[in-house]
Phi, psi and omega in degrees: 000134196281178145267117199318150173272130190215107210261159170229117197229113170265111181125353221271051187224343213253191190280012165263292158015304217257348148317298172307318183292334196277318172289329175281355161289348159300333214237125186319311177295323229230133176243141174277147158272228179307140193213075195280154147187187203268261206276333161284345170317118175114344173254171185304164181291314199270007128322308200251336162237069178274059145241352165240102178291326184292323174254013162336296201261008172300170156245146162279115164294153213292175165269148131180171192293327175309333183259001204240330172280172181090010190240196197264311204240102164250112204276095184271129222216038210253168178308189160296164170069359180287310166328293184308357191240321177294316214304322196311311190281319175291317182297330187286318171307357197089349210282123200258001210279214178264150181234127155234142197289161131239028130282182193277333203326327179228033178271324198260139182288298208252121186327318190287337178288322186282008164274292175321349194245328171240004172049043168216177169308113153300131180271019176098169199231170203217142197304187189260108174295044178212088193325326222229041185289138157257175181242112197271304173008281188256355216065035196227194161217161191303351173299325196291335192279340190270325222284337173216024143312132144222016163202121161268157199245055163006106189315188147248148168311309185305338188281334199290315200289324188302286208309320155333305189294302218249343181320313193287326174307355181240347186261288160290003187046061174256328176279072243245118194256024145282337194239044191270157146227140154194176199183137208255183201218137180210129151313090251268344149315338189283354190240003159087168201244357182289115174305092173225134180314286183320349197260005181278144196301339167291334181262332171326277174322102187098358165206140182277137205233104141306149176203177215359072181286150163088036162078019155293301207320126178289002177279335190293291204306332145332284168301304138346299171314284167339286174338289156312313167320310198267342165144006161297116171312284169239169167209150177241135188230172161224136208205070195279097170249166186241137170278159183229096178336073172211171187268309179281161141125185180186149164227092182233134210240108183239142283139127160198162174323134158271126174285152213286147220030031137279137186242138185002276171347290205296346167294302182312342191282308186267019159275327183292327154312337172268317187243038171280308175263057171261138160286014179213343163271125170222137180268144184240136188330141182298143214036034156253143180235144188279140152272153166294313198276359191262019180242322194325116199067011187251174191238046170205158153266111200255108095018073171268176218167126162204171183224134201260101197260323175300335172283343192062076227182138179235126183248145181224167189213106195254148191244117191210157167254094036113304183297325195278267164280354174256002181188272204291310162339284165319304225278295191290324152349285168273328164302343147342276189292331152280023163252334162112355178252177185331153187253006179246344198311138174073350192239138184258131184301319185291128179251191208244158216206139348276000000 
């Protein structure tokens, strides 16, 4: 008989946090600990999540490493740049647990990017928390790499749809990972609950808001990266997302060249070939298209693939709960997979409709 797994979530106040909280009350393994967050410290849980009644009357206690040792799993939910000084402050304390980011702080290997893309000191890189990343390298997937992880790198969402969406077209070369576009359809949870005048249901509503247009958004060297990872020399994206009056989701629509004398079949093939035994990624019958609400609370990714042929341009189109598979999911996922247990436990495929 196993013994609970006893997770600790820093941060846990905010909509990754409380996302993280709702699935692992699901999960067979896992009893919560310690429960942090900054400025919320001292209030009840079911202020700030009353959707969750089993943890209605918890209190949130400060973040610091100190409130955060003695457990198995320490989940961090913290902004960018936050990380990096607990994950330190847990290593310097002893802390043997497992940590996983769901901040940026530790996705990227290379330091000048993430200075240009976040202006500050890297703290360093940590594996990659995207089971279902290939590796052109080895032939494998990233899974093989979490399996014996003890501090994971959380994806960003918006890189989870791209890279999902467009990889096996780059992994097989049907595709030219010099010429991408894409562009996103986003929710508004993906900017976090800290109270900005744009983000209020009066500027909201009724309009779609493009934002870091013009090659800013910190997610491209990312995503990029992923790329290579999958078997690109280079890659060139052009990367646009827009927010959309919806709370949950990602719709991200990627586009690249087709190499030439490839054909439709073989394109299609080779997305079936990549995401035929994944549990959570699924390619959807030719002429079905993913929805943002067909994700909604679930830990999948729904997957489409077509070829424009007068553009000569193969478009794919991925569908994610933003919240989910783009973060507290993917998260509870790969601890999964370095804790040694099912790599689906706890998490649900199915979303809620309508």
């Amino acid at each position: 008989m196993h013994m609970p797994v006893s997770v600790a979530i820093a941060g846990a106040s905010g909509y990754a946090g409380g996302e993280v909280l709702r699935l692992l009350l699901g999960h067979p393994e896992v009893t919560i600990g310690a429960l942090t967050a900054h400025k919320n410290a001292g209030d009840p849980v079911g202020l700030h999540h009353p959707h969750l009644r089993d943890l209605a009357e918890r209190r949130f206690v400060e973040t610091t490493a100190e409130n955060l040792l003695g457990h198995d799993v320490v989940v961090l939910a913290l902004p960018h740049g936050a990380s990096g000084a607990i994950a330190a402050a847990l290593e310097a304390a002893g802390s043997e647990a497992l940590v996983l980011d769901c901040g940026a702080d530790h996705r990227l290997v290379d330091a000048g990017d993430w200075e240009a893309f976040y202006g500050s000191p890297h703290a360093g890189t940590w594996p990659y928390g995207l089971p279902e990343l290939v590796l052109a390298d080895s032939g494998t997937r990233q899974r093989e790499v979490l399996r014996s992880a003890r501090r994971i790198a959380v994806p960003g969402c918006n890189v989870t749809a791209v890279t999902l969406g467009i990889q096996p077209g780059i992994a097989t070369g049907v595709v030219e990972a010099t010429d991408l576009v894409a562009v996103l359809a986003n929710g508004y949870s993906g900017a976090g609950k800290a109270a900005k005048t744009h983000l209020i249901a009066s500027e909201a509503l009724g309009s779609a808001v493009p934002y870091a247009v013009g090659g800013t958004h910190r997610h491209i060297p990312e995503i990029e990266q992923n790329l290579r990872a999958a078997g690109a020399e280079q890659v060139r994206l052009s990367f646009t997302p827009t927010l959309v009056p919806m709370a949950r989701g990602i719709l991200a629509t990627t586009t690249a060249r087709l190499t030439e004398g490839i054909d439709s079949a073989t394109v299609r093939a080779a997305w079936q070939t990549y995401y035929a035994d994944e549990p959570f990624v699924h390619l959807l019958p030719e002429g079905q298209w993913p929805t943002t609400a067909a994700t909604v609370g679930a830990n999948t990714a729904l997957v489409q693939v077509a070829v424009d042929a007068r553009a000569g341009r193969v478009v794919t189109v991925c569908a994610i709960d933003n919240l989910v598979k783009g973060t507290a999911g993917g998260a509870i996922q790969s601890m999964n997979l370095a804790l040694g247990l099912p790599e689906t436990m706890g998490l649900p495929t199915n979303g809620v409709a309508p």
